[in-house]
PAMI-584377 format. One line per 8 residues: their letters; for each residue x negated, y, z negated of C-alpha. Coordinates in steps of 0.5 Angstrom, whole numbers, plus 500, padded with zeros to 3 digits. Layout:
# PAMI-584377
A	X Y Z | ...
# end
This chain:
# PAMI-584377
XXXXXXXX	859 624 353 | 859 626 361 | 860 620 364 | 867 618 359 | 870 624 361 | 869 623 368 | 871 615 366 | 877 619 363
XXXXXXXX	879 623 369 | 879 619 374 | 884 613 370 | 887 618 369 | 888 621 377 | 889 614 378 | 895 614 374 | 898 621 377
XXXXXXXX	904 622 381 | 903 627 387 | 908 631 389 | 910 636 394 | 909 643 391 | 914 648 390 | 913 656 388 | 917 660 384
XXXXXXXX	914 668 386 | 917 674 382 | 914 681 379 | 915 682 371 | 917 688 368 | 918 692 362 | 926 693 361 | 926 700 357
XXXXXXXX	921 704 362 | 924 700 369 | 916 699 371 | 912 693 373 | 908 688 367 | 901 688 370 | 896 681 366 | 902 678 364
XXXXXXXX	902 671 363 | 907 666 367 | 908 659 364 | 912 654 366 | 913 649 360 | 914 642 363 | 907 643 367 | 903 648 362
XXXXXXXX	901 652 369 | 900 659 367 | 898 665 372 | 897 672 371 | 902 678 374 | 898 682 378 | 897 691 377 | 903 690 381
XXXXXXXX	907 686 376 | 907 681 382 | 907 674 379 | 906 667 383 | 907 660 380 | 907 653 383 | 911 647 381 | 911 640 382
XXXXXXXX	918 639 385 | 924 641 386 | 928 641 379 | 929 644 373 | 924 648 369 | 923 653 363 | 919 660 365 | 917 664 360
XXXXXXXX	912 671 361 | 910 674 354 | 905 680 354 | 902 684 348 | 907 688 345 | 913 685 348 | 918 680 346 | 916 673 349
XXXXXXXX	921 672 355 | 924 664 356 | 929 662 362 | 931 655 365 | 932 655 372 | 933 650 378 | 929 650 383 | 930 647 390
XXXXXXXX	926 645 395 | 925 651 399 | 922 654 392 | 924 661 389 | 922 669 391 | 924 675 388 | 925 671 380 | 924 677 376
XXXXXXXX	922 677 369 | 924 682 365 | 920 684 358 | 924 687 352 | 919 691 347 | 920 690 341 | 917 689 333 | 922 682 332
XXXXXXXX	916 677 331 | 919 673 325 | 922 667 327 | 922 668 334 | 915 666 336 | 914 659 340 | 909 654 336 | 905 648 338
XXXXXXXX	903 645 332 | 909 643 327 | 912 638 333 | 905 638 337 | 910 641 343 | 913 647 344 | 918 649 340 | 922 655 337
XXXXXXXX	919 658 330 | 927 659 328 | 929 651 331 | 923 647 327 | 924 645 320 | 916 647 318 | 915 653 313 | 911 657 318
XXXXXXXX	906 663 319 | 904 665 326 | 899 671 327 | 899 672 334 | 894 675 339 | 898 682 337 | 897 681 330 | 889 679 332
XXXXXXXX	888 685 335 | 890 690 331 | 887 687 325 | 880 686 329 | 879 681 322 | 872 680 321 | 872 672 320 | 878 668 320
XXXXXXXX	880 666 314 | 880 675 314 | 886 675 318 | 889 670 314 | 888 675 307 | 896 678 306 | 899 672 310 | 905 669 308
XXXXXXXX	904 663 304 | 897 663 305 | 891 665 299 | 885 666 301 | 880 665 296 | 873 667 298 | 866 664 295 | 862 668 299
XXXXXXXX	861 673 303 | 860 668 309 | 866 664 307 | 873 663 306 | 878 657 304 | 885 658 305 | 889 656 299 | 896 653 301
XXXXXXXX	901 650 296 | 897 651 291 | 891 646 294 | 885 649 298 | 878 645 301 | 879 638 303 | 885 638 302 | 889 643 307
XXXXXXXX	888 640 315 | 883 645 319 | 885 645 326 | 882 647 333 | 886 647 339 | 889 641 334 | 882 638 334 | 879 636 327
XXXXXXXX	875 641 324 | 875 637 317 | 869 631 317 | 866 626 312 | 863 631 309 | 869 637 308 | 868 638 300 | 873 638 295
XXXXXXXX	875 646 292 | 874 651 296 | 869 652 302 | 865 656 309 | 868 653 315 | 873 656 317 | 870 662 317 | 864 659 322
XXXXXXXX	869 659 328 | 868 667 332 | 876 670 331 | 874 673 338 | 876 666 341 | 883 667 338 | 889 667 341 | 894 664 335
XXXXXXXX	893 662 328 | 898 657 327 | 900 654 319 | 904 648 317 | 905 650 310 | 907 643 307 | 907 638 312 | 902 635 317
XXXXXXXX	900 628 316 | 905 624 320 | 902 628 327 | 895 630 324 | 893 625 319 | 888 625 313 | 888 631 309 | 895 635 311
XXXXXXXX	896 635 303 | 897 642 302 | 899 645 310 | 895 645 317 | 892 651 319 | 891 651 328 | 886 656 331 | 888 656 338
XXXXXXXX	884 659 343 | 884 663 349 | 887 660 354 | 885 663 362 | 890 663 367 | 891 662 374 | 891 667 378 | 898 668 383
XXXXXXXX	894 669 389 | 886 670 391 | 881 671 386 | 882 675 380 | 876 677 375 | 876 682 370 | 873 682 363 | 872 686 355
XXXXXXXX	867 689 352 | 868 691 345 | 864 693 339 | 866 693 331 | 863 698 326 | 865 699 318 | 862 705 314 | 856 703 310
XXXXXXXX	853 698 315 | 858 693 312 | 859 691 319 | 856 692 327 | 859 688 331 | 859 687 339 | 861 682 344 | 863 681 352
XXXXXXXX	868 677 355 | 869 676 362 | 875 672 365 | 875 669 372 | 881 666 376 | 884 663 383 | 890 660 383 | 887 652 382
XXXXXXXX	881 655 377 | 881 659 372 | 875 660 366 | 874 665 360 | 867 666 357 | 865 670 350 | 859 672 347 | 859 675 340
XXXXXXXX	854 678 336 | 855 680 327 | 851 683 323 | 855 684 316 | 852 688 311 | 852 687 303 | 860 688 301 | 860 694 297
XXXXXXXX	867 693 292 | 872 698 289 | 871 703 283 | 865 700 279 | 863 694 282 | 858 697 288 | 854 694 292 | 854 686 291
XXXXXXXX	847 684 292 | 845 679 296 | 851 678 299 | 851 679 307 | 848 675 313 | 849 675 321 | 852 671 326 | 853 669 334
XXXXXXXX	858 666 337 | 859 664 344 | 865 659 348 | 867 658 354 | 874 654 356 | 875 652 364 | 882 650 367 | 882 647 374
XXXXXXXX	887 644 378 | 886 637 380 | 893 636 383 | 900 639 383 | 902 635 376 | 895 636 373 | 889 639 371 | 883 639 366
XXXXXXXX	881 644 361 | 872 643 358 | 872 648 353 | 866 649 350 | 864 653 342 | 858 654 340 | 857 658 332 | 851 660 328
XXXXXXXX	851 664 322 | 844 665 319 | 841 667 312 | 849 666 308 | 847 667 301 | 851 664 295 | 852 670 291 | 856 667 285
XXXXXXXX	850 663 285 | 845 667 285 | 847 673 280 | 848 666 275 | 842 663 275 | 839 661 281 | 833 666 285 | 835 663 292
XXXXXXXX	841 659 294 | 843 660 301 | 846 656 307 | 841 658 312 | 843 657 318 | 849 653 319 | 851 652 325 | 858 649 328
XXXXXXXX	859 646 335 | 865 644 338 | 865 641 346 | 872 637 349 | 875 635 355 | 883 635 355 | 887 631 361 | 894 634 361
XXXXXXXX	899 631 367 | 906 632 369 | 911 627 370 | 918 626 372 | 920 620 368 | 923 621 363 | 919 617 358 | 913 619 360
XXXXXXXX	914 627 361 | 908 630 359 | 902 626 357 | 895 629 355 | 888 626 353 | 882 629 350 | 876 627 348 | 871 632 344
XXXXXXXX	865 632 340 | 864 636 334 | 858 638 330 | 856 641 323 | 850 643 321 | 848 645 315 | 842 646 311 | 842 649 303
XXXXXXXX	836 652 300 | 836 652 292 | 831 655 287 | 833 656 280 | 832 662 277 | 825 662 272 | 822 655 277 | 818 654 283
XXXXXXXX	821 649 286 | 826 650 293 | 830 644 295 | 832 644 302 | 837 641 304 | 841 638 310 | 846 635 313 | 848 633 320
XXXXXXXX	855 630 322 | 857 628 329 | 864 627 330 | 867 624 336 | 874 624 337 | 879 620 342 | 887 622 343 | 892 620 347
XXXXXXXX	899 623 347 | 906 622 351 | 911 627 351 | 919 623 352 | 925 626 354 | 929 620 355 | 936 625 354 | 938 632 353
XXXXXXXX	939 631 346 | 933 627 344 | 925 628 345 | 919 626 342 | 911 625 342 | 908 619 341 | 901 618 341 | 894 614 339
XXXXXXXX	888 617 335 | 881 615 333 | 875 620 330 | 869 617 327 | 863 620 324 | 856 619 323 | 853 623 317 | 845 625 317
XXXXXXXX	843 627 311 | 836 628 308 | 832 633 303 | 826 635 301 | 823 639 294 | 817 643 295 | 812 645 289 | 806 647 289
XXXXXXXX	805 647 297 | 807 640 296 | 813 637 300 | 817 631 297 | 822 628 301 | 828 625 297 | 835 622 297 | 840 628 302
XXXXXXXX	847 631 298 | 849 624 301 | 847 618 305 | 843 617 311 | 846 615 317 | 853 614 314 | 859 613 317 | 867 613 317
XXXXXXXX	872 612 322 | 881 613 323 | 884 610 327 | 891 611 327 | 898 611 331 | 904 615 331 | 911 617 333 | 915 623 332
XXXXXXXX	923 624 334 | 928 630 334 | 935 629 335 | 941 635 337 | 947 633 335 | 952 638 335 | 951 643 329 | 945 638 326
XXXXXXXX	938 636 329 | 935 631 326 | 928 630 326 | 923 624 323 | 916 622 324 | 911 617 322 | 905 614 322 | 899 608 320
XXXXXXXX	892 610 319 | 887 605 318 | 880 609 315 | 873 606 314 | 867 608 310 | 860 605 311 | 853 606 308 | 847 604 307
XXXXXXXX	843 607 300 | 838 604 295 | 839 609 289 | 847 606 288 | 849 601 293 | 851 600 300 | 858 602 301 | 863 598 305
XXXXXXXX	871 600 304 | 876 600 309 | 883 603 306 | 890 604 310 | 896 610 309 | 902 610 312 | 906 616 312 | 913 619 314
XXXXXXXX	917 624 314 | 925 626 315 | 928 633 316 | 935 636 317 | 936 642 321 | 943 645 319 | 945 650 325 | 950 654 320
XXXXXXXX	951 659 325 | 948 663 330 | 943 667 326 | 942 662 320 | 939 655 319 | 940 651 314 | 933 646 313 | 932 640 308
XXXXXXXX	926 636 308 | 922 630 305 | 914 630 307 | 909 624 305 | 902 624 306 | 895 622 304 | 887 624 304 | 882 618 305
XXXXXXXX	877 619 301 | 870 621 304 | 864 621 304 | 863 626 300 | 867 624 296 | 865 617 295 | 857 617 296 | 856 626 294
XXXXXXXX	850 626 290 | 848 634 288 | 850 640 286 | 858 642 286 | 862 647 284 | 861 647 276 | 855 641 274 | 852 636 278
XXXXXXXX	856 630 282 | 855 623 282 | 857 617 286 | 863 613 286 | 865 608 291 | 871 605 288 | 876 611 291 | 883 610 294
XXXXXXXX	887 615 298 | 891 621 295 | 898 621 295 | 904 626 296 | 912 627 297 | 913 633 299 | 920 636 297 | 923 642 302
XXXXXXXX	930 645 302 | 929 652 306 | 933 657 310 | 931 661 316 | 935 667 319 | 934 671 325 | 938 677 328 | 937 682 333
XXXXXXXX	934 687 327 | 932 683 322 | 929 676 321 | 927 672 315 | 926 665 312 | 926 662 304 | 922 656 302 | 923 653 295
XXXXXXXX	918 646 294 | 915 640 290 | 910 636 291 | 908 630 288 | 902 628 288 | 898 622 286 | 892 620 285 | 888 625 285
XXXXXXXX	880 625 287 | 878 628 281 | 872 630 277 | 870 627 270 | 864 626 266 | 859 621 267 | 852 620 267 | 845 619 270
XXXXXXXX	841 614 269 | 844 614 262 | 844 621 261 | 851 625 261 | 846 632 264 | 841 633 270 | 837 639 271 | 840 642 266
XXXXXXXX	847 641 268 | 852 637 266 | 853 631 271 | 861 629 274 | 863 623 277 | 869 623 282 | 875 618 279 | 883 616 282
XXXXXXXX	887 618 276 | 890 624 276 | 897 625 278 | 900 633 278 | 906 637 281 | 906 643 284 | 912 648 285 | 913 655 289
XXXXXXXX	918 659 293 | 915 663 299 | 918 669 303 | 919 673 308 | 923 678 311 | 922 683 316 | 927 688 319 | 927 693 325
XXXXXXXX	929 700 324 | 929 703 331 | 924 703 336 | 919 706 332 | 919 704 325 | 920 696 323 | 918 694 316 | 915 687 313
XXXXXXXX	914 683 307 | 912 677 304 | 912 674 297 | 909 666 294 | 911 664 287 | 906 658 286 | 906 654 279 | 901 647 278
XXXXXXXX	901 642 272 | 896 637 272 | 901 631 269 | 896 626 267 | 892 632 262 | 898 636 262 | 895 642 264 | 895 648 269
XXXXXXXX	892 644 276 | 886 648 277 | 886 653 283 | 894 656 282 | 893 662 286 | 897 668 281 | 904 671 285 | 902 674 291
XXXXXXXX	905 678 297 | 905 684 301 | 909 690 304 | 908 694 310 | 911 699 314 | 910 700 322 | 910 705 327 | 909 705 333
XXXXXXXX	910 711 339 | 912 709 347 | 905 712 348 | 902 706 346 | 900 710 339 | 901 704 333 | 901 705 325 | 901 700 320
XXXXXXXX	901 702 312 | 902 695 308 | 901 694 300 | 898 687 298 | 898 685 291 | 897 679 286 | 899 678 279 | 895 676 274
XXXXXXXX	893 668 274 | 890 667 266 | 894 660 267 | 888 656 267 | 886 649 267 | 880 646 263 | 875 647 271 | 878 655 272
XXXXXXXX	875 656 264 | 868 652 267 | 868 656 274 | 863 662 273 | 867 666 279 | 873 667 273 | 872 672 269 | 874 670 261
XXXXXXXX	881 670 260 | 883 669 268 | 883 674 273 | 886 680 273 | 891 683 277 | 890 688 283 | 894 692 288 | 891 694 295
XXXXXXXX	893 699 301 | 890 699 307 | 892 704 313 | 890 701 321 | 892 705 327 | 891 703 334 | 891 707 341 | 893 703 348
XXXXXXXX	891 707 354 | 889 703 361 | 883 700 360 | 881 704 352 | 883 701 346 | 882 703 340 | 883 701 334 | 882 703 326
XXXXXXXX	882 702 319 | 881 705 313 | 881 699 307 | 882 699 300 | 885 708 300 | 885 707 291 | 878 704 291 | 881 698 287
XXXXXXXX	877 695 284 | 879 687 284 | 878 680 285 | 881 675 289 | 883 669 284 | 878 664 284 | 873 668 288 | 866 669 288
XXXXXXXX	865 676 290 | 869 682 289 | 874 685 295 | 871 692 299 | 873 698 295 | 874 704 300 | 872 704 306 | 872 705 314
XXXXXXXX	873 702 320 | 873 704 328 | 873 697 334 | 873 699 340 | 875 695 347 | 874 698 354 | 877 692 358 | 875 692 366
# end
């Protein structure tokens, strides 16, 4: 891998344009109080350089020639500042950046995901929803899929007290795009219906969550059937001038031993290298519910984290980042599982790690503006230990998945009407999978979930374009991918497939006037099917899974029609979609060297059949009332039916959203009081009556207050929560244990 990426780099520098610098120098300042804006980060967005202002407020950045350029400057609890400027050949001094302060969020962020370029949450067509590093932390979540919980849009259902799938458009698992820094989190072996692995990613590495409710596939690929959810990490800053170094000691407890957590970071920068390091120590106790439930035995475990993202400039239009992320959680115990019938059922441990090098170089040419390469290795390891209830017997079971992945992009601005990316993909995965069942002290190897040593691969090529055009930007992409699947398996055949997809999408944006934005869209897309899909035998959700190597791709349309608005003091969006689906990988009965059970379970099989349509309304507002108080809200409306059965699809999240109320002091005191609820969800189809994590006659519905408040004074901040005040006793649809009942929090971050 090392002497790839030093192959990269090198073609790469071969290719760069050397241009004399100019510096552009200034200080950032707070508009309300006329005071300097110390650790705010200065970008240039043709050329991705940032810095960090210093205690003085002083910034200095350097840009590859004189020219025109965008600079913009944010810092927590600020609104994002953005001007263009020109720039001659002597540079700029004194350019001062003056920061608002502000609670207008919505709408107003800048967002990577839903183009793969910068662009304005207000002027993009996608259905967003941005939680930022302000929301993160004030939130101080516990995992990531946590600090999803209440978002809009979002349904976090939640098998495990170690897991945690997002649920978007009424789809969840294999089917929604996991992203990290808009590398592929999803592999071969990503499981249909809901699983753990967003929740093996540290929230302490995260800058920004970004999600794409309804399109994905024609920028990102496979899988983006119900959204693409972005975690894009920390991204360390050049320093203006000499060498900065700084850093966070933090630490999280909640009441009942529920979570101690504790963790550094440290951040070191000149003006041509920059670096951020984070480790992170959990150990989450057993979930106490609300009212009646009590502790939920067995369902706590533990968790370390570690990441490291190097920055360096290689010449005035260039520079490379190496990033690295190491995750482990041991001893996650399935308690949905066990309370039914099975004595051990624990993933133990599970172990992600991801390490990536990116290649990002300015030019002047128009056609060639920005063009960044990456390559990255991604790892999954997972290993399963079963016991039934009553029997002697433990499986373990272990599955190992490398995926090395291959991207090269162009960013085009040919006129100032017209932009787009561009770009080339490839992933390939290679599957370790074994098992052993041991008895009496015997250990007896047999066949993993899926085939030893099995393979898949995506080559793709895409291109997506955006035109301004008076009132109207229109917007149109589309892609080709060509999917493989091999393996190699003596219990059902070698597996040899090669399908293909191709996707487009269109969308129209209607500037209607300066605070309303008109927006229509049609989005197709596809899942290929995976290994686990075609070659997974073993136990899932409701029985027993056994393989079929004939599977074709899932389809989807997308159909969008959306408004967005944004005022001074009120901001707000309105989505209302249909998304046709066909054929769906779905499971249906089958059989095991002749009979319909194994194990006592009933035996499945996966099968293209199924066609369904999934409807919804999402949306949010939020409204400013003065300098002190804003309040803000969400509601999602999803309904599922199952075309070709004609019954609900199963998973349909009931009606959700939430309401809070924000107050925050010049002092740097803040308040949030917010009301989550979900309705009832007893629309079920035939799988949610088969789910043990469903109560009979469906899930209840439920509503929840939780109070945070937060202090910011220099280098202490301090940050608490009371969760949960009516000790609700409830159930998130389709979860696998109950929610915390009333409790406390206290984090804690002395910065240095």
């Amino acid at each position: 891998m090392t002497k790839n990426i030093l192959f990269l780099t090198v073609i790469l520098l071969g290719c760069a344009s050397v241009l004399s610098a100019q510096t552009i120098s200034g200080t950032v300042v707070d508009t309300k109080m006329d005071k300097p804006l110390s650790n705010a980060t200065v970008v240039i967005t043709e050329t991705g350089n940032g810095v960090y202002s210093d205690e003085k407020g002083f910034y200095s950045i350097d840009v590859p020639a004189a020219g025109t350029y965008t600079i913009s400057a944010t810092v927590v609890g600020y609104q994002l500042s953005r001007q263009t400027i020109e720039v001659g050949a002597a540079g700029i001094k004194d350019f001062h950046l003056y920061l608002q302060p502000t609670f207008i969020k919505l709408n107003n962020e800048f967002v990577v995901t839903a183009r793969r370029i910068e662009t304005g949450n207000y002027a993009s067509p996608e259905a967003l929803t941005i939680l930022d590093g302000t929301d993160l932390e004030h939130e101080a979540p516990r995992t990531v899929p946590e600090a999803l919980q209440g978002t809009a849009g979002v349904f976090m259902q939640k098998t495990n007290h170690g897991g945690g799938s997002p649920i978007i458009r009424g789809l969840t698992g294999h089917q929604n795009l996991m992203l990290i820094d808009g590398i592929r989190l999803n592999n071969a072996t990503f499981r249909s219906g809901p699983n753990q692995y967003l929740s093996t990613v540290n929230p302490e590495m995260i800058q920004t969550i970004e999600v794409v409710r309804g399109a994905g596939s024609v920028l990102y690929g496979s899988d983006a059937l119900g959204g693409v959810v972005n975690l894009i990490t920390r991204a360390p800053s050049f320093a203006s001038q000499g060498w900065k170094t700084g850093g966070e000691v933090y630490g999280k407890y909640m009441t009942d031993d529920m979570q101690k957590t504790g963790g550094v970071r440290i951040n070191s920068a000149t003006s041509k290298m920059a670096v951020t390091a984070g480790f992170v120590y959990n150990d989450f106790g057993d979930i106490i519910g609300g009212d009646t439930t009590g502790k939920q035995i067995p369902t706590g475990y533990q968790a370390m984290a570690g990441d490291i993202k190097l920055r360096m400039k290689i010449t005035q239009t260039s520079h490379l980042i190496l990033a690295y992320q190491y995750d482990k959680q041991t001893d996650v115990p399935r308690y949905d599982k066990i309370i039914v019938n099975y004595e051990k059922y624990h993933f133990d441990p599970q172990i992600r790690q991801l390490g990536y090098a990116r290649f990002i170089n300015e030019s002047d040419n128009k056609w060639i503006k920005q063009t960044s390469a990456t390559i990255s290795i991604n790892q999954s390891n997972e290993t399963r230990i079963l016991q039934k209830r009553g029997s002697q017997t433990i499986t373990n079971e272990h599955d190992l998945v490398n995926t090395w992945g291959a991207t090269v992009q162009v960013n085009s601005y040919p006129t100032n009407f017209w932009h787009f990316v561009s770009g080339v993909e490839y992933y390939y995965d290679k599957v370790h999978s074994e098992a052993a069942k041991i008895e009496g002290g015997n250990t007896t190897p047999k066949r993993g979930l899926y085939p030893d040593n099995a393979t898949s691969s995506s080559a793709a090529i895409y291109t997506s374009h955006t035109v301004d055009w008076h009132k109207l930007s229109y917007i149109a992409g589309v892609r080709f991918n060509a999917i493989s699947a091999k393996a190699t398996d003596a219990t059902f055949g070698d597996l040899d497939v090669s399908p293909s997809a191709l996707v487009g999408n269109a969308s129209v944006v209607y500037h209607a006037g300066k605070h309303y934005n008109i927006i229509a869209s049609v989005y197709s897309g596809f899942r290929a099917p995976n290994i686990s899909d075609l070659t997974g035998f073993g136990s899932f959700n409701y029985g027993i899974k056994v393989p079929n190597a004939n599977l074709k791709p899932e389809k989807s349309l997308n159909l969008e029609a959306g408004t967005k608005m944004l005022y001074e003091n009120l901001s707000g969006s309105l989505f209302l979609y249909q998304n046709n689906l066909t054929d769906l990988i779905s499971s249906v009965p089958g059989t095991w060297q002749g009979s319909d059970s194994l194990d006592g379970e009933r035996v499945y099989t996966s099968a293209n059949f199924e066609e369904a349509l999934i409807r919804g309304i999402e949306a949010q507002l939020q409204y400013v009332f003065d300098s002190h108080w804003s309040a803000d809200g969400n509601i999602t409306y999803t309904y599922g039916e199952n075309k070709t059965a004609d019954v609900p699809v199963q998973r349909i999240p009931p009606l959700f959203g939430l309401l809070a109320a924000n107050y925050r002091h010049d002092s740097g005191f803040w308040a949030r009081l917010e009301w989550q609820s979900a309705g009832k969800q007893d629309r079920l189809a035939p799988g949610d009556i088969a789910d043990s994590r469903i109560p009979d006659g469906g899930t209840p519905g439920w509503n929840v207050f939780n109070l945070r408040a937060g202090y910011q004074w220099q280098w202490l901040h301090l940050t608490a929560g009371l969760t949960n005040l009516l000790n609700e006793d409830y159930r998130i649809h389709g979860s696998g244990v109950n929610g915390y009942g009333r409790s406390a929090w206290l984090a804690v971050k002395v910065a240095f």
